[in-house]
N, C-alpha and C positions, 0 to 999 in steps of 0.2 A: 832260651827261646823255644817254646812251647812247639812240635810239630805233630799236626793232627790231621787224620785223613781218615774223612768222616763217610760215609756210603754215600750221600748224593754225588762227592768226586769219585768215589770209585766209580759209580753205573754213570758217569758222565762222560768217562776216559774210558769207556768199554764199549759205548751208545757210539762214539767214535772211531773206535777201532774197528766195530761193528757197521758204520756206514764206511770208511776206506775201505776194505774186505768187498762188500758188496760191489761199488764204484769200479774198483781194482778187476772182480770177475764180470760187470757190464763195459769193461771197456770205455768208461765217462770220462771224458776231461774235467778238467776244474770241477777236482772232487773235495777240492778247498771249500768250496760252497756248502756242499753236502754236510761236511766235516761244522761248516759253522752253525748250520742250520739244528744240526745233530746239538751243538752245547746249549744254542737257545730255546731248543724245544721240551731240555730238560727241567720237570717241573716237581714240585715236593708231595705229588701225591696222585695217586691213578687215575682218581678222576679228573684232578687238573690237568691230567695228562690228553685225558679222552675230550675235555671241553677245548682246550686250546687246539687238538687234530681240527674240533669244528669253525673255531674263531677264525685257526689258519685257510680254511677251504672258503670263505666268504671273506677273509684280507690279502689274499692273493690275488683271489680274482678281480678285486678292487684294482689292485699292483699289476695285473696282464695287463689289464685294460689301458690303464695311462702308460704303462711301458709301451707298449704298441703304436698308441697314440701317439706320441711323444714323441717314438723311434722317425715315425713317416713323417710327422707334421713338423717336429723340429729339428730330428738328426741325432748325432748322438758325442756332440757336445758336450764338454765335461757341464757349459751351464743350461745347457736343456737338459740331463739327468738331474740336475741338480734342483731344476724348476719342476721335475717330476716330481721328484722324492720331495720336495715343500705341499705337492696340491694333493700325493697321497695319503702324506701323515696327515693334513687337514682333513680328509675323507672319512681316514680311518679312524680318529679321534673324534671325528663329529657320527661315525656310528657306534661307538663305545668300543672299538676291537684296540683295546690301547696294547692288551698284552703282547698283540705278535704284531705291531708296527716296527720293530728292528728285523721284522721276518721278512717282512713284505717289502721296506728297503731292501733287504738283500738281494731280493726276487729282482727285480727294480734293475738294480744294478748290472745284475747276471744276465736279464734280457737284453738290457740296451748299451753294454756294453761290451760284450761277449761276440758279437757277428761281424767277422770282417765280410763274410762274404753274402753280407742282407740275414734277413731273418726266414726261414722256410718254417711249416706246419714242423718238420722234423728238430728243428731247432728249436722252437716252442718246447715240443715232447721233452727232449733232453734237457733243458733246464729248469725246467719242473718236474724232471725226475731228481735232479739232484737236491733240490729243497724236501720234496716228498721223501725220499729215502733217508735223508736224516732225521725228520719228522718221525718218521715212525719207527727208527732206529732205537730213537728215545723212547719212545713209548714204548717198547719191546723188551728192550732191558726195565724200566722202569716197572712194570708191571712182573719180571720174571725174577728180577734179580735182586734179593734183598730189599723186598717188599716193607718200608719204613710201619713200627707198631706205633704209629698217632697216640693211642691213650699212655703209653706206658710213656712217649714222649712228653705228651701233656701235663700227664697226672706229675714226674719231672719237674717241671716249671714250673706249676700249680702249687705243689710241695715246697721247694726253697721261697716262693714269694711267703710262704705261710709262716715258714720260720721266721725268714724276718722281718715280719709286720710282727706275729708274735713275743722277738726279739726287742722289737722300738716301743712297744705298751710296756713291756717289762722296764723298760728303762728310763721312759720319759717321763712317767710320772715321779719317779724319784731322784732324775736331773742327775744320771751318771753318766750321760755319753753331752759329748763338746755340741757345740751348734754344726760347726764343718761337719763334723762328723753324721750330725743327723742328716743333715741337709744331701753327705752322699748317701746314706743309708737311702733315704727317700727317692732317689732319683734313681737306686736300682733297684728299688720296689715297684716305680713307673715301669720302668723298664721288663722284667719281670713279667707284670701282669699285661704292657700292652704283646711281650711275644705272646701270652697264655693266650690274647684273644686271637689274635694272629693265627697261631694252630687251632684255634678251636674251629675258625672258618675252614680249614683246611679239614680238620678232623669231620666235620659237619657233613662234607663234601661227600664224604664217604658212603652215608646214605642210602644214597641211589646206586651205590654200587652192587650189583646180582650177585656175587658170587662172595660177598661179605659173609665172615662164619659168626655163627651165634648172634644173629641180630638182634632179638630182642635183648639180648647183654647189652649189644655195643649201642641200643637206643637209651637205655638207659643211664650206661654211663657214659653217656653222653648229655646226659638233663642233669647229673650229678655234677658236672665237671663246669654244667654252665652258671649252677647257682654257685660251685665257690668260686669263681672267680668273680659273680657278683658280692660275693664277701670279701674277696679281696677289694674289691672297688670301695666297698664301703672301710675297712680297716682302715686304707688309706685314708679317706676321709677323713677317721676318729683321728687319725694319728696326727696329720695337717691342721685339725681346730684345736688336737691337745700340744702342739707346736707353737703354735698362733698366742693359745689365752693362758696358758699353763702359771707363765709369769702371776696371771692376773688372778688365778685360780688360788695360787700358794696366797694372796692377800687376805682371802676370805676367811671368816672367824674358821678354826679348825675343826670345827664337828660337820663343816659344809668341804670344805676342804677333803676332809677322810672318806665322806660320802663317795664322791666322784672317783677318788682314786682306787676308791675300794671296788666301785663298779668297774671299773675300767681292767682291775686286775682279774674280777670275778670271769666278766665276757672275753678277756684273753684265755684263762685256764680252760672255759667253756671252748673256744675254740678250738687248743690244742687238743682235747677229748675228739672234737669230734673229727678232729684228721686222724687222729688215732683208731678211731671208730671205725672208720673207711677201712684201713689198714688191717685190720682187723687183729690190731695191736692191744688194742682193752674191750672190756666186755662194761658195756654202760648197764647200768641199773635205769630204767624206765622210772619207777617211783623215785629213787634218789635224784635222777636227773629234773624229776616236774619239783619235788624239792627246792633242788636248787634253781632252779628258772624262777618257782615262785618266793624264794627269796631274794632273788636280783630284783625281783620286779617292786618287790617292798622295800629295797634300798633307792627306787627310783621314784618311788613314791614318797618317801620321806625326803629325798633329796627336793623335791615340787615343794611339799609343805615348809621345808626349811626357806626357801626362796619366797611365798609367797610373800606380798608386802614389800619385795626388796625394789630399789632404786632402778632404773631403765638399766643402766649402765650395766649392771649385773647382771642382769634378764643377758644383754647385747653380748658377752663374751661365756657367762655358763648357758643359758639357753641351746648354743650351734653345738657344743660338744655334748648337751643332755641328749640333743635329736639325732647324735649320729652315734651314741652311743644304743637310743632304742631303734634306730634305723638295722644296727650291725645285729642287736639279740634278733631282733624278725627276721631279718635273713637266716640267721644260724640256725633259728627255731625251724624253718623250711627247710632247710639241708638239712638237718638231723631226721627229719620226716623222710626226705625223699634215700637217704641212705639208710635208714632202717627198710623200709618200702622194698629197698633192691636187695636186703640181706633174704626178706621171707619171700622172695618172688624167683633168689636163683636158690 
């Protein structure tokens, strides 16, 4: 049994220890609150940190309001909180603040249930300090304490999807890996590439951040990082139409046959180059490489003229892996562009 204890639990259980501490020298009751407000507000990246501070300062006040409301007009009823907390996550959800509706419940809760003796302006104050001080508990730590590196995480995840999509062209044309097998292979290639996109929004975020170092880098490799993972979109593709028709592929006379697989191996070795390239693990030849692009593009053209004339039915299963095969070389052709572009520019 695997035990791992990754930095967002560390500054999650410090963001916490760090609102107790405070609560503990204000003298606050139900520093519980504070304490939960603290894990919710913890978020994967500094700007999501600094957006959600704003989300929360306009789903609060959403959450006073029917708390208050609520408290005078209905009492404080476990099912008048209850009819609260239904009409504010409706509120909150119909202004798009989805991410801190568990915040704003809590708010919720802590107002209207919290006052045995009525609710005063002073009691207000204190239970929105104890949301606020977790609030920014996290944001404090988050920002100071093991400040997450987004690219090196990315680039990460971006990397093993490459391997293996890499991995599945290598082998599916020559029908050495089982069906189950591909079929998990594939599914943590989905997997994979949707975290890649995941972080990328995260990583994007980052942008707008001021005090970011070396910006024009991290713009950059940030346009690098968005075209492979549109090459990862597309691999997957080849790899799903050459899953699909592959059976139907191996029918065809064998000089049409060798065509396809040969492209197929050609734009996989093109790929692994050019993550290598990034790496700055091989040194590409410019003429060699238009070389060889302009030989792929002659094996795709003879693969057209082999076909011409042929039956629909053939068109219907080689056709979808011909286009995803020159869909994958134009991506590639553009990211090899844009990471040479970044090599003479830093």
């Amino acid at each position: 049994m695997e035990f791992n204890i990754g930095p967002r639990m560390v500054k999650t259980g410090l963001a916490v220890a760090l609102t107790l501490l405070v609560t503990d020298i204000l003298k606050l009751d139900l520093e519980i609150v504070a304490a939960i407000a603290a894990v919710l507000a913890m978020q994967p990246s500094i700007m999501r940190s600094y957006a959600y501070i704003k989300e929360v300062v306009i789903s609060n006040s959403v959450g006073i309001v029917f708390a208050l409301l609520g408290y005078f007009l209905l009492g404080s009823h476990p099912l008048s909180v209850g009819a609260v907390v239904i009409m504010s996550i409706a509120i909150n959800v119909k202004l798009g603040l989805n991410k801190t509706v568990s915040l704003t419940v809590l708010t919720i809760i802590t107002m209207m249930l919290g006052g045995e003796g009525g609710i005063s302006y002073l009691y207000i104050i204190e239970r929105l300090s104890l949301v606020a001080i977790g609030v920014l508990a996290a944001f404090i730590i988050n920002a100071l304490v093991m400040p997450p590196d987004h690219k090196k995480i990315l680039f990460t995840i971006i990397k093993n999807a490459f391997e293996r999509t890499n991995f599945m062209l290598r082998v599916i044309t020559n029908k050495t890996m089982s069906v189950p097998q591909m079929k998990a292979e594939d599914r943590e290639v989905e997997k994979l590439i949707n975290q890649a996109k995941d972080y990328y929004e995260i990583i994007a975020d980052e942008r707008n951040r001021l005090f970011i170092q070396k910006r024009l880098s991290f713009f950059r490799s940030i346009i690098v990082y968005k075209h492979m993972i549109i090459v990862l979109s597309k691999k997957q593709t080849l790899i799903r139409q050459l899953e699909k028709n592959m059976n139907a592929v191996e029918q065809m006379p064998s000089n049409k046959a060798f065509l396809i697989k040969k492209l197929v191996q050609e734009i996989n070795t093109y790929s692994e180059n050019i993550l290598l390239l990034y790496e700055d693990k091989v040194v590409l030849d410019k003429d060699l490489q238009k070389e060889t692009k302009a030989a792929m593009q002659v094996t795709i053209n003879h693969l057209i003229e082999e076909l011409q004339g042929a039956e629909f039915a053939k068109w219907a299963y080689v056709f979808p892996i011909a286009n995803s095969i020159i869909e994958l070389f134009s991506e590639l052709n553009k990211l090899e562009r844009f990471i040479r572009l970044k090599e003479v520019k830093e």
